[in-house]
VOVO-742607 format. One line per field, with one value per residue (C-alpha): residue number from 1; residue in three letters; chain; x, y, z. Coordinates in pm, 1 decimal, m for minus. Each point is the difference from the previous one (the first is absolute). Layout:
vopa <- c(NUM_...)
nuro <- c(ala_...)
mimi <- c(A_...)
xx <- c(X_...)
yy <- c(Y_...)
zz <- c(Z_...)
***
This chain:
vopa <- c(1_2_3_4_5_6_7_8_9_10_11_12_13_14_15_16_17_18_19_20_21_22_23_24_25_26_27_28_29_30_31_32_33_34_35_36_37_38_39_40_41_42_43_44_45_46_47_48_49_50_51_52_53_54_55_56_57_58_59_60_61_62_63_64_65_66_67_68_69_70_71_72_73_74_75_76_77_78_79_80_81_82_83_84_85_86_87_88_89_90_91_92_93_94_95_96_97_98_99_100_101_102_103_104_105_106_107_108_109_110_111_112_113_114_115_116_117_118_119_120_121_122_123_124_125_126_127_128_129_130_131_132_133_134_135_136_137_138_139_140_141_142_143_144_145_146_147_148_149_150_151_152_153_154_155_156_157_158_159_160_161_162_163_164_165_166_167_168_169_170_171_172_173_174_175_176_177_178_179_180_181_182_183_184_185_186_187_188_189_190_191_192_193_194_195_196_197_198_199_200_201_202_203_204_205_206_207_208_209_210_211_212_213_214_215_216_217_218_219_220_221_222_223_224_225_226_227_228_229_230_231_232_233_234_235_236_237_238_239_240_241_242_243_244_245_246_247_248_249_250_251_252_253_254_255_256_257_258_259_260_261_262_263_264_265_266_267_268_269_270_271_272_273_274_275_276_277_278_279_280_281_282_283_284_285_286_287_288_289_290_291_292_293_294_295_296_297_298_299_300_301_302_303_304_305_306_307_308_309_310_311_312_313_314_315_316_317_318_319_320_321_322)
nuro <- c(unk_unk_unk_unk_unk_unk_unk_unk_unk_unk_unk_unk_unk_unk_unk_unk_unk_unk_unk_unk_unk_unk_unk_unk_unk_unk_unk_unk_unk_unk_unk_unk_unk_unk_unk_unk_unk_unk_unk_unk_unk_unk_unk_unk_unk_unk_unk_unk_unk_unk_unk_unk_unk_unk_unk_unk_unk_unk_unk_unk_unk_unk_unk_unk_unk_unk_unk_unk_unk_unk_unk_unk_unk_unk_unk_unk_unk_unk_unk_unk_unk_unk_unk_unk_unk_unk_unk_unk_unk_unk_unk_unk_unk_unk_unk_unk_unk_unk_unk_unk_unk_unk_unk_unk_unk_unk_unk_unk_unk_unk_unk_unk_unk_unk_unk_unk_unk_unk_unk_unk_unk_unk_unk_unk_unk_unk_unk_unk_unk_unk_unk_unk_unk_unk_unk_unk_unk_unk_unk_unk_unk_unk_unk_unk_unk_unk_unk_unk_unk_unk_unk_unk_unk_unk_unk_unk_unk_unk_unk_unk_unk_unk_unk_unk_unk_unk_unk_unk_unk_unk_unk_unk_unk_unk_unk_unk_unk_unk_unk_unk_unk_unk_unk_unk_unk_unk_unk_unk_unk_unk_unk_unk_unk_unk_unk_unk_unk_unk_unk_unk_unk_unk_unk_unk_unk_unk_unk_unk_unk_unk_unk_unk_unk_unk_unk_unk_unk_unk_unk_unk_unk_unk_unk_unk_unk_unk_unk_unk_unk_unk_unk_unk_unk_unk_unk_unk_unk_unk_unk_unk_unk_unk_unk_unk_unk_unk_unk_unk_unk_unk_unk_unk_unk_unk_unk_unk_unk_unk_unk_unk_unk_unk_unk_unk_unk_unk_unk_unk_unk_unk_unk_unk_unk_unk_unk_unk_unk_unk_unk_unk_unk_unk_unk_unk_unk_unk_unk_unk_unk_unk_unk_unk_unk_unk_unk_unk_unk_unk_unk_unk_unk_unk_unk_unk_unk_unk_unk_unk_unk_unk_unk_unk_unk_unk_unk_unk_unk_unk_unk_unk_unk_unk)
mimi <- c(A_A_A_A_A_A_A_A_A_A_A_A_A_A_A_A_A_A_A_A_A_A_A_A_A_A_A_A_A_A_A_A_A_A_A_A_A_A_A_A_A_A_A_A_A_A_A_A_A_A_A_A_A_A_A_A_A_A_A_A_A_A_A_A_A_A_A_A_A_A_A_A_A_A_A_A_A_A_A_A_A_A_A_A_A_A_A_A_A_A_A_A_A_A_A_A_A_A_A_A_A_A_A_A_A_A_A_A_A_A_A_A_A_A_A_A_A_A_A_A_A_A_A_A_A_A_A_A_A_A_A_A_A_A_A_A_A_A_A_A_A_A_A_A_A_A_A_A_A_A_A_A_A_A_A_A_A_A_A_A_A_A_A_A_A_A_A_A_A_A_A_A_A_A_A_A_A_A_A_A_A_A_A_A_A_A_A_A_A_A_A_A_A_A_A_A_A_A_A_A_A_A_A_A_A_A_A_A_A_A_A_A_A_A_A_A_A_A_A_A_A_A_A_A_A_A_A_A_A_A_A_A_A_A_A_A_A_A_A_A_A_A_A_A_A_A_A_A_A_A_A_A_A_A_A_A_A_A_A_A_A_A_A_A_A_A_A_A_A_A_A_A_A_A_A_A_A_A_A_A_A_A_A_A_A_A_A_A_A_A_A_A_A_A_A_A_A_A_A_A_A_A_A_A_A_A_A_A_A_A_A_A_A_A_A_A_A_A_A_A_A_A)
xx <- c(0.0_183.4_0.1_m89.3_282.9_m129.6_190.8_m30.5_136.1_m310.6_m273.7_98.0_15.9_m366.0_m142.1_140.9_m209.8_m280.7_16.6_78.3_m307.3_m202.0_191.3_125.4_237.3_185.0_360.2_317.7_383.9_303.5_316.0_106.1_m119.4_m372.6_m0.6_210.4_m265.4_m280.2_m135.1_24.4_m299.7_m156.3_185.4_m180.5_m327.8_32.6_311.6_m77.6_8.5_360.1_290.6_386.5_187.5_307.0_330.2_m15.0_m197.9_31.3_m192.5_m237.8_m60.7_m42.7_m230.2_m217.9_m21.0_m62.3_m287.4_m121.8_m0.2_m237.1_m293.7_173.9_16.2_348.6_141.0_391.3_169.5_387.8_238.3_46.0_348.0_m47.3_m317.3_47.7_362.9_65.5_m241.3_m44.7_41.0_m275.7_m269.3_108.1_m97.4_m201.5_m220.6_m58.1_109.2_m252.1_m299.8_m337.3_m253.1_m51.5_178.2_313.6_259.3_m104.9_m247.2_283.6_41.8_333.3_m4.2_292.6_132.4_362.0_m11.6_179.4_283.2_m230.9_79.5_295.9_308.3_m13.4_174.3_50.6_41.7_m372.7_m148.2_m208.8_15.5_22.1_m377.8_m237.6_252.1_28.7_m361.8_m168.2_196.7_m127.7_m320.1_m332.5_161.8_m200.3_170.9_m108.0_152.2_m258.3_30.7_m151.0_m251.8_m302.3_148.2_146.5_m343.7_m140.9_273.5_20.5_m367.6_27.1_261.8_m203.4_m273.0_213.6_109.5_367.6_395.1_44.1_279.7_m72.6_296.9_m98.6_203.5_171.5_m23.2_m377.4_m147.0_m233.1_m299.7_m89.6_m319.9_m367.4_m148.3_m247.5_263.8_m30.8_281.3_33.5_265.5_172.5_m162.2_232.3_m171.5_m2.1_54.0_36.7_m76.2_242.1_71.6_362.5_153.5_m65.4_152.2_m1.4_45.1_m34.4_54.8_139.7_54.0_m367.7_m6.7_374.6_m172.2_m325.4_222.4_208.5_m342.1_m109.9_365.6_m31.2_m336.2_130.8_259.9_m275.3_73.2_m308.3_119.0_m248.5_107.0_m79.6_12.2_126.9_m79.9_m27.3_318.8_m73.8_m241.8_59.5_m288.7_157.3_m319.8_40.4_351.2_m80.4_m257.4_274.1_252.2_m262.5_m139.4_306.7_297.7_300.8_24.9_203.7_m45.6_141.0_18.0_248.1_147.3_244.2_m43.0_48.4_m263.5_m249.2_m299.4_215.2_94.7_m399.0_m143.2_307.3_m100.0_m385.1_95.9_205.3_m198.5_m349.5_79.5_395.3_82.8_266.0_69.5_216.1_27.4_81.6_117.6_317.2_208.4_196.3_128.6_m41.0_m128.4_183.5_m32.8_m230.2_m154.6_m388.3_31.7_231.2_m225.7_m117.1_409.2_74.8_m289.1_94.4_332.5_m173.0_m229.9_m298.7_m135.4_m311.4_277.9_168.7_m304.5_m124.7_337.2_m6.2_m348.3_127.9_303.2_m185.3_m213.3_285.0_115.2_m294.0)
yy <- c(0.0_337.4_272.8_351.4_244.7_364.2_316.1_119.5_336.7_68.9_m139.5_229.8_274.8_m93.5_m81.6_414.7_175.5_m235.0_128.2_370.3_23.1_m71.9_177.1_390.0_m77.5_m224.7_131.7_m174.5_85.5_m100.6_51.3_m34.7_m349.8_76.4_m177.0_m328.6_24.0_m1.6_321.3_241.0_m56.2_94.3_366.7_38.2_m74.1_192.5_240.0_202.2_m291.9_m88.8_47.8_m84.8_85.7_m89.2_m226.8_74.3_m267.8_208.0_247.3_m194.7_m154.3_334.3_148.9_m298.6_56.6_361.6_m71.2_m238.4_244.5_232.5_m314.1_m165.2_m386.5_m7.5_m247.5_m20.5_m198.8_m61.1_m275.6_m223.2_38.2_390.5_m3.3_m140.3_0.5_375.7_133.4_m194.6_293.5_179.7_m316.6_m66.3_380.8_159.1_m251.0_m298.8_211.4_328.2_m146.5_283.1_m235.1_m304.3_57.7_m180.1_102.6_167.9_m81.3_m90.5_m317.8_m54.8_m221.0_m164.2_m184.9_m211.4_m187.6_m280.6_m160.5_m42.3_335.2_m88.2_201.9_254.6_m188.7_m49.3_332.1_32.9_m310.1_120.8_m335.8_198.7_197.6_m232.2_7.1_364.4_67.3_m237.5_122.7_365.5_m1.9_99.6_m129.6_m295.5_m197.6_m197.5_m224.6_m52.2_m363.7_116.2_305.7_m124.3_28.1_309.4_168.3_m83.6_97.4_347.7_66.0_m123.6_224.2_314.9_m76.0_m96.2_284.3_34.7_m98.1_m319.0_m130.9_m179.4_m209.1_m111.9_m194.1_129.0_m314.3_m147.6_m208.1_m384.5_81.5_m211.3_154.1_m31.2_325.5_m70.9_m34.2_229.5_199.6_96.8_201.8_m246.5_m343.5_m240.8_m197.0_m363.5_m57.6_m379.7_m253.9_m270.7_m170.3_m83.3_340.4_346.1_213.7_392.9_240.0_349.7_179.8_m190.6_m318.0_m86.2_m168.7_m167.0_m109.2_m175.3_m113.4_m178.1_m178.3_m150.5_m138.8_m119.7_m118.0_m236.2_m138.6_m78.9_340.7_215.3_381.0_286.5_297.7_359.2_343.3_244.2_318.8_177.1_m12.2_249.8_m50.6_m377.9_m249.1_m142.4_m224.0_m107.3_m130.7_m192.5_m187.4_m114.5_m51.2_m218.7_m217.6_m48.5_6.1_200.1_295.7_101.3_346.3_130.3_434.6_186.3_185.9_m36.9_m315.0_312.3_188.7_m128.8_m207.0_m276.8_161.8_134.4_m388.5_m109.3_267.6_m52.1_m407.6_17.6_141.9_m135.0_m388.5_m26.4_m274.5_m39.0_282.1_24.3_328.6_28.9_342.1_210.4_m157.1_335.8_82.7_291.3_m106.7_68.1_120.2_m236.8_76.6_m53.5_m375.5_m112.5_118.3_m346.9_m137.7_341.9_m154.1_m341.5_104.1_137.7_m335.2_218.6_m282.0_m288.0_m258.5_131.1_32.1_m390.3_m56.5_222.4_m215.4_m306.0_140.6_84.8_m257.1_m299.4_220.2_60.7)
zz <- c(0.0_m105.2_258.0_m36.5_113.6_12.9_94.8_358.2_m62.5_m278.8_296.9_242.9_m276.3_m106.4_330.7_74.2_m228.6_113.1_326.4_m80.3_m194.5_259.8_290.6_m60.1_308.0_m143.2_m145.5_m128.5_m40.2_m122.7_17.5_m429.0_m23.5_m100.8_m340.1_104.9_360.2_m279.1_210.2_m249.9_m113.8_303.1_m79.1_m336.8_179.7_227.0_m48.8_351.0_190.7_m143.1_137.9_m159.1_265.0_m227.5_134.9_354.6_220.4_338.6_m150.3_m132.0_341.1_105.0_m216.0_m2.5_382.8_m25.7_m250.0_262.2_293.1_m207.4_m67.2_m327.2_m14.4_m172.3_m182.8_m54.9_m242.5_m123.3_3.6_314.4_44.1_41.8_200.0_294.2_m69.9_m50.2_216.0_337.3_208.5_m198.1_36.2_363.8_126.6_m283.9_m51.3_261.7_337.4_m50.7_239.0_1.4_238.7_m85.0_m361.4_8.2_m274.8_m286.3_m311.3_m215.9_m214.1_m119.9_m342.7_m143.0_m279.3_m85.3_322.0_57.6_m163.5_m350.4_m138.1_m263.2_m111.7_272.7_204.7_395.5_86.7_m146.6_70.7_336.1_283.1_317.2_m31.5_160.0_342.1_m20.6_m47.4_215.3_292.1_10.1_231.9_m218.7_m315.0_m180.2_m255.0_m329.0_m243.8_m251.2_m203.5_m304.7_m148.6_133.6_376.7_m116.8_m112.6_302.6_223.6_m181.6_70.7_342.4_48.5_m133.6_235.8_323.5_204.6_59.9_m162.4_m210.9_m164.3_m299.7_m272.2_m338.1_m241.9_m252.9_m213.5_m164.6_292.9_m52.1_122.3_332.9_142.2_m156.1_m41.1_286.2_215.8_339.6_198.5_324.3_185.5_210.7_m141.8_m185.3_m294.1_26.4_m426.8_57.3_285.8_165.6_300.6_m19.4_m31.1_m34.7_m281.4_51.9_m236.5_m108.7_m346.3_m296.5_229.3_31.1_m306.8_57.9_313.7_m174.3_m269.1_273.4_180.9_m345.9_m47.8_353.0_m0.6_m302.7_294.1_239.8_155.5_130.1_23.1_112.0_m148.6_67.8_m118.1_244.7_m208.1_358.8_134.0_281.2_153.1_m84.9_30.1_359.6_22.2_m354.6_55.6_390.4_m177.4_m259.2_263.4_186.2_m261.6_m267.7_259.9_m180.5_m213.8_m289.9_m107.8_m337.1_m77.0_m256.8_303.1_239.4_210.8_338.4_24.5_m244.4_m39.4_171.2_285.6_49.1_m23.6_218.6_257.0_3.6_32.1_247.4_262.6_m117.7_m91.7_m59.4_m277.9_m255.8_m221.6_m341.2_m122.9_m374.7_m177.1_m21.7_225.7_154.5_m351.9_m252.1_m351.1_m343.9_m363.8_m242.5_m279.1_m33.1_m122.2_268.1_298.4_74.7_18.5_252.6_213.4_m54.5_134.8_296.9_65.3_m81.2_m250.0_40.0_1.1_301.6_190.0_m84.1_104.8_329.5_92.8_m24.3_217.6_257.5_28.4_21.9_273.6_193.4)
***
């Protein structure tokens, strides 16, 4: 059965102008990546509700707050290596500290692209696996990896409608398509894509599919694997992931992040105080990525162990050690 691979970037550019045209409050910057963001469109809509705040990503942190403060719902969008990475200091205290009652942070949502090791020829230095442990450790902050455009339509009007700061990393790469559109979100609830009893397999991002494609291979070995999609990554579905550690007995979790900090460290923190069992984490392990052009992307994460094969093999680890 062939699998339909859409374009994250163009979803979130659509689902924009959706919601702009039916709420005036709703404005979105840049920071001169609008066309590659797909939110350029969204400027010829509606070119007074459009701001390119050109290459500086403090700024843009900035202004988006400052639009925020005066009743806008703003929605900021560049590369992931530059936002969180050049502009922590401005999303720590401009955004997610200012507290007016019972309004925590700001009404910023902070959209990104090229996360991940799956961006090609730019190379380590722009090949973003530190953001989901910077941003899910700033209080207020709630963080998304979306698997594929129908989680990432959803999420964006989620977003639009939920008070406060998000953080939000697309792909930069065409994504399979894992979720039926009936499928519902929730802040904080996981998404149990496929049932098992022998193991649980979480993901988030471009892994969910790695991770069902690993299940059927294993399910072909006799092999049961539950898998889930962890789109929320803070607030994480703790409930979600006790149930899994009760009823399948180990978990191997795969993310195209670091192995510190990431969706690893968040399942292996939940587990460990709710219903500790055995944990593999697959990802990065502690090292920077490198140059590849767009075809080789699947050997960089092969390299990595960010591949189906790795985590059938991780499973069956686990469970001759358990």
């Amino acid at each position: 059965m062939s699998v339909q691979m859409t374009d994250m970037r163009t979803e979130y550019g659509k689902t924009i102008i959706e919601i702009g045209k039916s709420n005036p409050n709703v404005v979105v910057l840049g920071a001169d990546t609008t066309d590659s963001l797909k939110t350029a469109d969204f400027g010829k809509e509606f070119p007074n509700r459009f701001f390119n705040v050109g290459i500086a990503e403090a700024n843009l942190v900035s202004v988006a707050a400052g639009l925020a403060i005066s009743g806008k719902i703003s929605f900021a969008s560049t590369y992931a290596i530059f936002v969180p990475g050049r502009a922590v200091d401005q999303i720590r205290n401009a955004i997610a500290y200012p507290t007016r009652g019972d309004k925590k942070g700001l009404n910023v949502k902070l959209v990104v692209s090229h996360g991940g090791l799956s961006v090609g020829a730019d190379g380590g230095s722009h090949q973003q696996i530190e953001d989901i442990a910077i941003m899910r450790v700033i209080p207020n902050m709630r963080v998304f990896i979306p698997a594929d455009t129908i989680a990432v339509s959803n999420l964006t009007k989620i977003m639009s409608q939920q008070y406060g700061p998000f953080y939000m990393r697309l792909a930069r790469s065409k994504t399979p398509v894992v979720h039926s559109d009936s499928q519902e979100f929730q802040i904080g609830k996981g998404i149990t894509l496929r049932d098992g009893s022998d193991c649980t397999i979480a993901a988030c991002g471009i892994t969910v599919k790695m991770a069902l494609d690993a299940a059927e291979k294993l399910q072909h070995d006799g092999i049961s694997c539950r898998v889930l999609d962890l789109f929320s990554i803070k607030p994480i579905d703790a409930d979600l992931l006790e149930k899994a550690a009760r009823e399948t007995g180990s978990i191997v979790t795969c993310e195209e992040h670091n192995i510190f900090g990431g969706l690893g460290s968040a399942v292996s923190e939940v587990v460990s105080e709710r219903y500790p069992v055995k944990i593999k984490r697959i990802g990065a392990q502690d090292k920077f990525g490198e140059s590849c052009r767009d075809e080789e992307i699947p050997l960089l994460l092969e390299k990595h162990g960010i591949t189906s094969f790795n985590i059938a093999n991780t499973v069956k680890e686990i469970r001759r050690n358990q």
